[in-house]
C-alpha positions in Angstrom: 0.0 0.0 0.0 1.2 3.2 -1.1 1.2 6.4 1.6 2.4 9.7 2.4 4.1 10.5 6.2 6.0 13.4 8.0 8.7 13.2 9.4 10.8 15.2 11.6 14.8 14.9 12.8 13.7 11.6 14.4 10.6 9.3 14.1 8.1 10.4 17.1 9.5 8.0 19.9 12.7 8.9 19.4 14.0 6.8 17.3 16.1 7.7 13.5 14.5 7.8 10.4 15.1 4.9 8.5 17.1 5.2 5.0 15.0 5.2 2.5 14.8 1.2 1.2 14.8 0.2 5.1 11.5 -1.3 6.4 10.5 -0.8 9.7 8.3 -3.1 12.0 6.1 -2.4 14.6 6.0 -4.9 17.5 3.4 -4.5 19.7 -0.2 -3.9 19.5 -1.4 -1.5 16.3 -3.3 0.9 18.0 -4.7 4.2 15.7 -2.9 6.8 16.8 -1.1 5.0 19.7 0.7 2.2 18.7 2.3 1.2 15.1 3.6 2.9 12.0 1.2 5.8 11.3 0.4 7.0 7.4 -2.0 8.6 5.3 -3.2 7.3 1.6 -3.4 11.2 0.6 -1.0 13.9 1.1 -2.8 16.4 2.4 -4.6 13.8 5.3 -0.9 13.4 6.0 -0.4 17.2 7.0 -2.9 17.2 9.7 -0.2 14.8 11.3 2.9 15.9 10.6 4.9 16.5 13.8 6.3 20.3 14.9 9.5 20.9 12.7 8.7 18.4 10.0 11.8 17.9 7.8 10.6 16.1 5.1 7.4 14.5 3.4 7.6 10.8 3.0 6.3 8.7 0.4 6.1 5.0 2.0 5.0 1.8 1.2 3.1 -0.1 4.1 2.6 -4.1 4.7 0.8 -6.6 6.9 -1.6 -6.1 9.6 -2.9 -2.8 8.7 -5.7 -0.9 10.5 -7.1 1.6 7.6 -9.7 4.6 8.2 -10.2 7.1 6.1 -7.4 9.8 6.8 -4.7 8.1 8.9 -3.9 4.2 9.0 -1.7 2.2 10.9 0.4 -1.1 10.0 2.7 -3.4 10.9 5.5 -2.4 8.6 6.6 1.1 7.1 9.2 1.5 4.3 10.4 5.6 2.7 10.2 4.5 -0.5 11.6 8.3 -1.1 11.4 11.8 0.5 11.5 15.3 -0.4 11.6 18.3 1.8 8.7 19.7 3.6 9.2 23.6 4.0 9.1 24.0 0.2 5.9 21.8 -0.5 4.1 23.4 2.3 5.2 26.9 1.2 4.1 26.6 -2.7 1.0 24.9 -1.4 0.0 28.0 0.9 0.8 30.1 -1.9 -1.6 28.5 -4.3 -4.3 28.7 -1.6 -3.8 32.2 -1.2 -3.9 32.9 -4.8 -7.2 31.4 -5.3 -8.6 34.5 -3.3 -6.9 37.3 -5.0 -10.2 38.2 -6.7 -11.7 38.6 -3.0 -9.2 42.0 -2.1 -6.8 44.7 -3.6 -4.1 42.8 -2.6 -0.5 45.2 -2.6 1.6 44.5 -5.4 4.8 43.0 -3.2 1.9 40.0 -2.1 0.8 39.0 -5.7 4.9 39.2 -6.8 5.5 37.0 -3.6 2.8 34.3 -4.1 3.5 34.2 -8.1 7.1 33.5 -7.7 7.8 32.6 -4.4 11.0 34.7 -4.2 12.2 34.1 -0.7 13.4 37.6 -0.6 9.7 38.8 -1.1 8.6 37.1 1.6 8.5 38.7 4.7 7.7 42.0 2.6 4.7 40.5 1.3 3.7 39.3 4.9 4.1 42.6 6.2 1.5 44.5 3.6 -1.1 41.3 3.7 -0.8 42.2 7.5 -1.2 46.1 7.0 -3.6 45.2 4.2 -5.9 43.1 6.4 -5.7 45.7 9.2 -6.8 48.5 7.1 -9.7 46.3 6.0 -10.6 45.3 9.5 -10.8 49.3 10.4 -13.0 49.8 7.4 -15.5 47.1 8.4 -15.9 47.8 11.9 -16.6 51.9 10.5 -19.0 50.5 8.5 -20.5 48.1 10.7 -21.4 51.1 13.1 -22.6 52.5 10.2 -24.9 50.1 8.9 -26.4 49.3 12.7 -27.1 53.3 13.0 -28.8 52.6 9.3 -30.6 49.6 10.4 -32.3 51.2 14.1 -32.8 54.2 12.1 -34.9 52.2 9.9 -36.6 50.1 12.7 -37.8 53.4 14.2 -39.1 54.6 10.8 -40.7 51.0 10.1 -42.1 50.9 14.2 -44.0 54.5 13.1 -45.4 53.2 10.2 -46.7 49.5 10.9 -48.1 51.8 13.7 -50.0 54.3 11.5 -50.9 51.4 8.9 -52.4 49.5 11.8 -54.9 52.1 13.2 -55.9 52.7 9.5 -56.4 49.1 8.3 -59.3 46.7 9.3 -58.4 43.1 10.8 -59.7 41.7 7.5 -56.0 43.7 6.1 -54.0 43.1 8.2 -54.8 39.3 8.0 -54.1 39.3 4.1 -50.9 41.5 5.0 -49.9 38.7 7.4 -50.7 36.1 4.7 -48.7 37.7 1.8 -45.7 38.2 4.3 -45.6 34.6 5.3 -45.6 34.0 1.9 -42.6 36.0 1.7 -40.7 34.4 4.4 -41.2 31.2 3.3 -39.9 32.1 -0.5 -36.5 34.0 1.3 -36.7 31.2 3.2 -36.4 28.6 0.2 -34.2 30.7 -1.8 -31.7 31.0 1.3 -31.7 27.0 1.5 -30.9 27.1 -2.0 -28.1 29.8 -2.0 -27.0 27.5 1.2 -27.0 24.3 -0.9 -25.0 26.1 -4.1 -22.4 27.3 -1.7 -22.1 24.0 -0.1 -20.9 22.7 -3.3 -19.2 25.1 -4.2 -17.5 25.0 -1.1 -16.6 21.1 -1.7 -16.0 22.0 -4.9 -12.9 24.2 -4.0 -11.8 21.8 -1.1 -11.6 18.6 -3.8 -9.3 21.1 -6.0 -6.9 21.6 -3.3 -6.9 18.4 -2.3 -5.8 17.4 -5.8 -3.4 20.4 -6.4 -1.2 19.8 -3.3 -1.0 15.4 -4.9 0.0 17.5 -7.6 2.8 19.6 -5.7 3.7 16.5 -4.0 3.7 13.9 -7.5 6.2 16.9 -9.1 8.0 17.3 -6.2 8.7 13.0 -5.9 9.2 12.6 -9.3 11.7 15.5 -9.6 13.9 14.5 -6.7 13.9 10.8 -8.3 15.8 12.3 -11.4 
């Protein structure tokens, strides 16, 4: 079975990495996340459990016993098949992310250089102004947040008066047809928010599948280049 696994300066417990070719064997019990050699079928599972300071990204080949779920799995014997390091993955990885919401802000022009070429000397530059950047826009939406509430009770007030006046001139007869028509109303929003909610569910899994697939990508490159 082929997987992916972190690994840092030494395995968790202490003990070296293994060259690559070398397999290693669990003795004891396999336990998920307790006991035995621990891996992930897909790249990105395998980030969620990469241990602080990861070094490099493993691609490994597992045998016997194996405990599989569907993000993590645990066997009885590990082997690196090969490894590349993790820093740079990771990085180009976050990158791509990041791009994919350029559309959402005015990003600076030293943060669409950084994540286009990933120029190390760009970098903390680029972290400075998305910092400044997302300040700026903080301040902004918290002015017009006050703004809009002020908007909004103004409004209330105006809309208090009015169902107020509209009352003492309508019959009950009205006010049951107004009733009517604006649970009508509530019940269309209603509907149409469910099916916003349902587009933007898919879209939404939509957009997590795709970067699921481009950091296998980042990874597949990265392997196949180091193997040359």
């Amino acid at each position: 079975m082929k997987g992916y696994h972190f690994v840092g300066e030494t395995l968790l417990d202490g003990r070296p990495v293994p060259a690559d070719g070398d397999w290693l064997e669990h003795e004891g019990p396999l336990v998920l996340c307790e006991s035995g050699l621990h891996w992930s079928a897909h790249p990105l599972d395998a980030v969620r459990y990469a241990p602080n300071g990861c070094v490099s990204l493993c691609l490994i080949e597992a045998d016997g016993e194996t405990i599989l779920t569907s993000d993590k799995s645990v066997s009885r014997r590990r082997m690196i098949v090969s490894r590349v390091p993790a820093a740079p993955l990771l990085r180009e990885y976050a990158r791509w992310c990041a791009t994919q919401v350029l559309h959402l802000w005015a990003a600076p022009q030293v943060v669409r250089d950084y994540l286009a070429t990933g120029a190390e000397t760009l970098r903390e530059a680029a972290g400075s102004a998305a910092w400044n950047a997302a300040e700026a826009a903080w301040n902004a939406a918290e002015a017009a947040g006050s703004a809009a509430w002020n908007a909004a009770d103004a409004a209330r007030s105006a809309a208090d008066a009015a169902r107020s006046a509209a009352w003492s001139a309508a019959d009950v007869a009205w006010n049951a047809a107004d009733a009517a028509w604006s649970a009508a109303d509530v019940a269309w929003n209603a509907a149409d928010a469910a099916r916003s909610a349902a587009d933007a569910a898919w879209s939404a899994a939509d957009v997590a599948w795709s970067a699921r697939d481009r950091f296998a990508e980042i990874v597949e490159l990265a392997l196949a280049a180091a193997e040359r």
